[in-house]
C-alpha positions in Angstrom: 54.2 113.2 115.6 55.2 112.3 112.2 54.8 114.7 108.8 52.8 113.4 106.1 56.2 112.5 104.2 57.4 110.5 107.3 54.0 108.5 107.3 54.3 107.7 103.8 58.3 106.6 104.3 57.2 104.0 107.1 53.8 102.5 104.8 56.6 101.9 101.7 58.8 100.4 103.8 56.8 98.3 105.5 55.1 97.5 102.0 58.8 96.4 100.5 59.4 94.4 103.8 56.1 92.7 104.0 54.0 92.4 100.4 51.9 90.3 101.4 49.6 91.7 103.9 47.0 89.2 104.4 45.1 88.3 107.4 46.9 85.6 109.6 43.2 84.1 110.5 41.9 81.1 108.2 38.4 81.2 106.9 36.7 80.8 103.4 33.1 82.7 104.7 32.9 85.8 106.1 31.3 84.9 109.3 34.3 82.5 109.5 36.2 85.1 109.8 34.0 87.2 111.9 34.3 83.8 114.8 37.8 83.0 114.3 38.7 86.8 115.4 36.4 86.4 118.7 38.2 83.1 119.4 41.4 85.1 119.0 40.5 87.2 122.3 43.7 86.7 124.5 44.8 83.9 122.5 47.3 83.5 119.4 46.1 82.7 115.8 48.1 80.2 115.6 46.3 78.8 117.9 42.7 79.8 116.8 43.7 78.3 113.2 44.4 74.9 115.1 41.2 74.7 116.5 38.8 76.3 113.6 38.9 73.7 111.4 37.2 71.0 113.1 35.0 73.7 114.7 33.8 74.4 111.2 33.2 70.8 109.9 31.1 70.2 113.1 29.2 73.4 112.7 29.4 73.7 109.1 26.9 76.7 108.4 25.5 79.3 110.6 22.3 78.1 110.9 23.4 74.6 113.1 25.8 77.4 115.3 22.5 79.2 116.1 21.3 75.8 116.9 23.8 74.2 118.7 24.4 73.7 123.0 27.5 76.2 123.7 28.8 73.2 125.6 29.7 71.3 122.7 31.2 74.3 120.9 32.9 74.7 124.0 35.1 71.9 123.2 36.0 72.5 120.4 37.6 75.7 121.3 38.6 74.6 124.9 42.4 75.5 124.4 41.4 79.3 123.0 40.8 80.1 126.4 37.6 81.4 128.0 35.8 79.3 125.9 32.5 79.1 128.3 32.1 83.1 127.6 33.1 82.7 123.4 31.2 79.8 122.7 28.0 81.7 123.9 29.0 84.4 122.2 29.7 82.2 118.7 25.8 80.7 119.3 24.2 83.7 119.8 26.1 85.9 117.3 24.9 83.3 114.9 21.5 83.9 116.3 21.3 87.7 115.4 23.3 87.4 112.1 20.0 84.9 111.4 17.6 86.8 112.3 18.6 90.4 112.1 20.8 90.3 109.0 20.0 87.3 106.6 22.5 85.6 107.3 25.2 88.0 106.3 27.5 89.6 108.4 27.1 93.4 108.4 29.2 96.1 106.8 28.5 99.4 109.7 29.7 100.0 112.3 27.0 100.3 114.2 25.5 96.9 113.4 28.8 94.7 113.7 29.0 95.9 117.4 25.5 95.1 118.0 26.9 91.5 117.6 27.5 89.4 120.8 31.4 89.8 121.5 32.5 92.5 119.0 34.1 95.7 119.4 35.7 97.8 117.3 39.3 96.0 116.6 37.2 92.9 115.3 34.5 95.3 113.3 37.6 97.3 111.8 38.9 94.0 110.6 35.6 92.8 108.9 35.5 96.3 107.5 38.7 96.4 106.3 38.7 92.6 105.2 35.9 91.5 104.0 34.5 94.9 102.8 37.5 96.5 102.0 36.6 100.0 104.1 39.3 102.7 103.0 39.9 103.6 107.4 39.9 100.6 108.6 42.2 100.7 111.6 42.7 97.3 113.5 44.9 98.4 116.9 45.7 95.3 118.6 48.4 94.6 120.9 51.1 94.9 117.9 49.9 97.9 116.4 49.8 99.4 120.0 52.8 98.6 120.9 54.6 99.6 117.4 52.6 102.6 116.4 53.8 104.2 119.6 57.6 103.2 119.5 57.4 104.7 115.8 55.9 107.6 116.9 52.9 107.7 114.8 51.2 108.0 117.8 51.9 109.2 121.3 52.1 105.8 123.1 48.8 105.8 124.2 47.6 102.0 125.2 44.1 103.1 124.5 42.9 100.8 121.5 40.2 103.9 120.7 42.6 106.7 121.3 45.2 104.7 119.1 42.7 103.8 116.7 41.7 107.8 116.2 45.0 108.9 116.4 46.4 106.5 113.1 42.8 107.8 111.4 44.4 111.3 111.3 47.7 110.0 110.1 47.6 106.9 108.2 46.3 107.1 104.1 43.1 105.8 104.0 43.4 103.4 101.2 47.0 101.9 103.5 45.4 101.7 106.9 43.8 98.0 106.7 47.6 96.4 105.4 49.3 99.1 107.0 48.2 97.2 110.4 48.1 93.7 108.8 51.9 94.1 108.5 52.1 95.8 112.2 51.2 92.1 113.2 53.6 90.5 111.2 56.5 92.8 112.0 55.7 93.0 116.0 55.8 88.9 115.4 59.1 89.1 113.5 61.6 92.3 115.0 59.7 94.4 117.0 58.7 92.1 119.9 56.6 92.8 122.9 59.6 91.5 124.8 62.7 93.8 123.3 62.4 95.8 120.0 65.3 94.1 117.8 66.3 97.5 116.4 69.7 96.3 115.1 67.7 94.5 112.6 65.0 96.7 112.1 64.9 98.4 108.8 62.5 101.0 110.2 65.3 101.8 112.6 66.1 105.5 111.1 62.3 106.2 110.7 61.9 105.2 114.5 61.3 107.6 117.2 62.0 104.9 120.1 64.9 104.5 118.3 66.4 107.8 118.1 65.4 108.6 121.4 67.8 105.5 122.3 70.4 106.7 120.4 70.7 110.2 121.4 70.8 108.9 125.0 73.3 106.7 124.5 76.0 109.3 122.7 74.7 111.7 125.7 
């Protein structure tokens, strides 16, 4: 695992690479945000940010999703991909953030994965985004996969065991961007399908890496 000097060396340069860390997803209200993330279940947010705007002019508050058939919302997000199970979900999260929370989508824990749909990588995210929750660690598929390669973790595939393994590493007040820019790198050089490590400026501060390297000059 990494020393708290080698942690800080990987959040500065991914900081100079990628300034910007927002959120890929499009939304101006929070539970805009909140749906947009279910939608992105096994689908890309490119894709999700295709299909949200017309879902949101046809649904345009949350009060006609809690009232509308999840057959019409259904077609709206047909190309997401199991859209019979996430346009339930969409209804009757609307539903609950109605009648259990005034309309608002909740800040703990506890609450946000009461909601229909929601686990923990989507409630870290509203945490971290719309709250702004210093510890707010969003481990999908990219942070997975990078966090492990870098060796900030030790390659677990476990969202949770990922997700409390970064908690013990990563500064609080980084860990929202810090995984922000995990997408956007895993996107750009480190790819599920080969990590581009000749053009990887990470490449000296990478255990998968080294571990390539020393076996080659073996």
């Amino acid at each position: 695992m990494k020393t708290e000097q080698e942690v800080w060396s990987i959040v500065n340069a991914l900081k100079a690479l990628y300034p910007d860390s927002l959120c890929s997803l499009q939304y101006d209200k929070d539970y805009e945000l909140l749906f947009a993330v279910r939608l992105s279940a096994q689908c890309t947010d490119e894709r999700v940010n295709k299909v949200t705007p017309a879902l949101f002019q046809r649904f345009p508050t949350l009060e006609s999703f809690a009232e509308a058939d999840p057959a019409e919302v259904g077609e709206y997000i047909h190309s997401c991909g199991f859209y019979n199970s996430k346009s339930k979900d969409l209804v009757n999260c609307a539903k609950m953030l109605l009648a259990d929370y005034g309309g608002k989508v909740p800040h703990e824990m506890e609450d946000l994965l009461r909601l229909p749909g929601i686990g923990r990588k989507t409630a870290n995210l509203i945490r971290g985004d719309i709250y702004k929750e210093p510890g707010s660690v969003v481990t999908d598929t990219h942070c997975i996969r990078i966090t492990g390669r870098l060796g900030l973790t030790d390659g677990s595939k476990d969202p949770a065991k990922v997700e409390k393994q970064l908690r013990a590493v990563l500064p609080p007040e980084e860990s929202n961007n810090f995984c922000h820019r995990m997408v956007l790198h895993g996107r750009a050089v480190c790819t599920a399908r080969r990590a581009k490590c000749e053009i990887c400026p990470l490449c000296e501060r990478c255990s998968h890496f080294q571990a390539q390297r020393t076996a080659e000059e073996a």
